[in-house]
C-alpha positions in Angstrom: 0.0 0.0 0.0 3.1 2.6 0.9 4.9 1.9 -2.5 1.4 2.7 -4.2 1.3 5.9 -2.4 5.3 6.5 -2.9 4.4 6.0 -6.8 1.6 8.0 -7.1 2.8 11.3 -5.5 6.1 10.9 -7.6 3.8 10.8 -10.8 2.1 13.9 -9.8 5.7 15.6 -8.8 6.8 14.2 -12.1 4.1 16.1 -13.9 3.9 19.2 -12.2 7.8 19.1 -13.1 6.8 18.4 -16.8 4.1 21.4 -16.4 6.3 23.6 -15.0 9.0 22.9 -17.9 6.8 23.3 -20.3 5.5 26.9 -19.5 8.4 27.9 -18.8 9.9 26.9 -22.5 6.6 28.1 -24.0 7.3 31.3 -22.2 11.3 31.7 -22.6 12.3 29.8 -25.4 9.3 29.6 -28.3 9.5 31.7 -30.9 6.0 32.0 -31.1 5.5 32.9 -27.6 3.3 36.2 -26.3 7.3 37.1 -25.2 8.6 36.9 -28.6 5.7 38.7 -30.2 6.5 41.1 -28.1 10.1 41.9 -28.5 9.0 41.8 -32.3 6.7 44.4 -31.9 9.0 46.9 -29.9 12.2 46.0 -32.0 10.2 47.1 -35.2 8.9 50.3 -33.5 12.6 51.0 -32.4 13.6 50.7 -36.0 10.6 53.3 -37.2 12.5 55.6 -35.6 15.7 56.8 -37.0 13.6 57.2 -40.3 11.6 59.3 -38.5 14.8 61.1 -37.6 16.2 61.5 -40.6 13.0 63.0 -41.7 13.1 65.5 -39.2 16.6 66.6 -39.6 15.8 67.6 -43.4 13.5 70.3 -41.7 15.8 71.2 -39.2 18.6 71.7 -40.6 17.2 73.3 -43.8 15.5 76.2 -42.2 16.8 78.8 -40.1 13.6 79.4 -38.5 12.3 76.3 -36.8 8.5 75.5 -36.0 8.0 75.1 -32.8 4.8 72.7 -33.5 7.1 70.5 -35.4 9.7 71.0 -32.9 6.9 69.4 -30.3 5.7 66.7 -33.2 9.6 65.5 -33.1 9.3 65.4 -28.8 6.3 63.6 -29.1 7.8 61.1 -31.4 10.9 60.8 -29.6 9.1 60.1 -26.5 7.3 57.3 -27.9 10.9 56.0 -29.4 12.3 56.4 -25.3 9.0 54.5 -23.8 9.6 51.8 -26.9 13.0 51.4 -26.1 12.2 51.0 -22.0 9.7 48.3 -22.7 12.1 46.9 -24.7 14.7 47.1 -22.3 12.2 45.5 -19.9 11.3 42.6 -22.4 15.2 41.8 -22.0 14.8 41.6 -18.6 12.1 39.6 -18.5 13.6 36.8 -20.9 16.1 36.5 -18.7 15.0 35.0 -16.1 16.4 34.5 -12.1 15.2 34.1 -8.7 11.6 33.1 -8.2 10.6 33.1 -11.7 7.0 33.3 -11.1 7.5 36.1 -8.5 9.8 37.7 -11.3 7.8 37.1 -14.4 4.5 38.7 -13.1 6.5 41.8 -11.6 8.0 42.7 -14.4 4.6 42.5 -16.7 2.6 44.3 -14.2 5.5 46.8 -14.9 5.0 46.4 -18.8 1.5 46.6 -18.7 1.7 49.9 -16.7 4.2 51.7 -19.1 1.9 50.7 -22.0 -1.3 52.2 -20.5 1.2 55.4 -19.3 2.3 55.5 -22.9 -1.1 56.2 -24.5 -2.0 58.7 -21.8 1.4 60.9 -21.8 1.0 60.7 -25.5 -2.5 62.4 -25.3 -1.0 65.0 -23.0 1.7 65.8 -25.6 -1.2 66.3 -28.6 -3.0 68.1 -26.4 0.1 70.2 -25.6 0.6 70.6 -29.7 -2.9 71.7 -30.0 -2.3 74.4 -27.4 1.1 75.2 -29.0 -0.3 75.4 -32.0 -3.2 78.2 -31.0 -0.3 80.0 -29.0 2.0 80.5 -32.2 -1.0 81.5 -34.3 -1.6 83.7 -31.9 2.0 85.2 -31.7 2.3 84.5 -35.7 5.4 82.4 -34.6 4.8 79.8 -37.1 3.7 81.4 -40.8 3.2 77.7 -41.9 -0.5 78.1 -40.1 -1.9 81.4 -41.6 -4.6 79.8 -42.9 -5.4 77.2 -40.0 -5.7 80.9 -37.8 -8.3 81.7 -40.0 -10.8 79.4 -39.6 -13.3 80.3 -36.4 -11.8 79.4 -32.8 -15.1 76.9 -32.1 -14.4 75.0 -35.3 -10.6 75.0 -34.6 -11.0 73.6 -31.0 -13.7 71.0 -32.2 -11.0 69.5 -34.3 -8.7 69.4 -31.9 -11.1 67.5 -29.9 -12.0 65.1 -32.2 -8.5 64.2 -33.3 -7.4 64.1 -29.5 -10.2 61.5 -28.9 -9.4 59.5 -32.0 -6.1 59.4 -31.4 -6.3 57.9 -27.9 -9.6 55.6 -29.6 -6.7 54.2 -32.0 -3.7 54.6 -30.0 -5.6 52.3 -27.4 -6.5 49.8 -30.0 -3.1 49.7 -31.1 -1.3 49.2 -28.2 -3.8 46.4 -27.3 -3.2 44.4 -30.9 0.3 44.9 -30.7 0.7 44.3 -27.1 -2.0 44.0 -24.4 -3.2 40.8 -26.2 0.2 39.2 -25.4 0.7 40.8 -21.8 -2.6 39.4 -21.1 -1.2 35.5 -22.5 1.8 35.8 -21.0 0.6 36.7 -17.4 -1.9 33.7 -17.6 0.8 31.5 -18.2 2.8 33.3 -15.5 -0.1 32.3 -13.2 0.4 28.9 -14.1 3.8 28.5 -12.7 4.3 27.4 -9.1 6.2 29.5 -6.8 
């Protein structure tokens, strides 16, 4: 009766061991995990960038004059680069695992998932901050590139702003979710999975 006992807890040690391998490789090693999607996401977002750069420095370094709406556009964008290249940063973290790994694994994407919900919010600050910009300068006639944007009526001019603020955090929401809440979410359930 003992040795049935001794077997059966060491098939059920056995295969929490196999479960526990397992997630872990699905969640470290697969290159189709949630993880990797992940880091394939923010490495291609990282890349955008320099372009974007590049871009940018054509204005720059063509005018004497510079707009200070597309001085904020370049911020904004450089922002998003920086919070792209801290997730990334944390991603690397994260697939390198030590100590408790359960402990670790959902610490770290509670920290992801955070950043990625800060991102879309500082991001709407910054377009609101452009829209506001923007109304100063045509005020001020800092930035001749607007003349015609001035105008048009105030009431029309803020509704726009409005709308466009809205959208963009509609889209920038949905976008951050595709790319990757839908994977923070997968990867935590497996994180859940793992015993301590």
């Amino acid at each position: 009766m003992e040795l049935d006992e001794l077997k059966e807890i060491w098939n059920r040690a056995d295969q929490t061991a196999t479960a526990r391998y397992n997630i872990t490789e699905l969640i470290y090693r697969d290159s189709k995990s949630p993880l990797a999607a992940i880091a394939k996401n923010l490495k291609a977002a990282l890349f955008i960038f320099p372009f974007v750069a590049l871009l940018f420095a054509g204005e720059f370094l063509g005018s004497r004059h510079q707009s200070p709406t597309s001085i904020l556009l370049f911020t904004i964008l450089f922002i998003e680069f920086l919070f792209s290249l801290l997730n990334y940063g944390l991603v690397k973290k994260i697939q390198q695992p030590g100590g408790n790994i359960k402990e670790s694994l959902v610490s770290r994407i509670a920290l992801l998932q955070k950043l990625c919900r800060g991102y879309v919010y500082v991001q709407a600050g910054l377009y609101a901050l452009m829209a506001v910009l923007l109304e100063i300068s045509m005020y001020w006639q800092l930035d001749s590139h607007f003349n015609g944007w001035a105008k048009i009526n105030p009431a029309i001019r803020i509704g726009v702003y409005l709308v466009f603020l809205v959208l963009q955090l509609l889209i920038k929401k949905g976008s951050q979710k595709k790319l990757y809440g839908q994977y923070l979410d997968q990867l935590n359930n497996l994180a859940w999975q793992l015993d301590s």
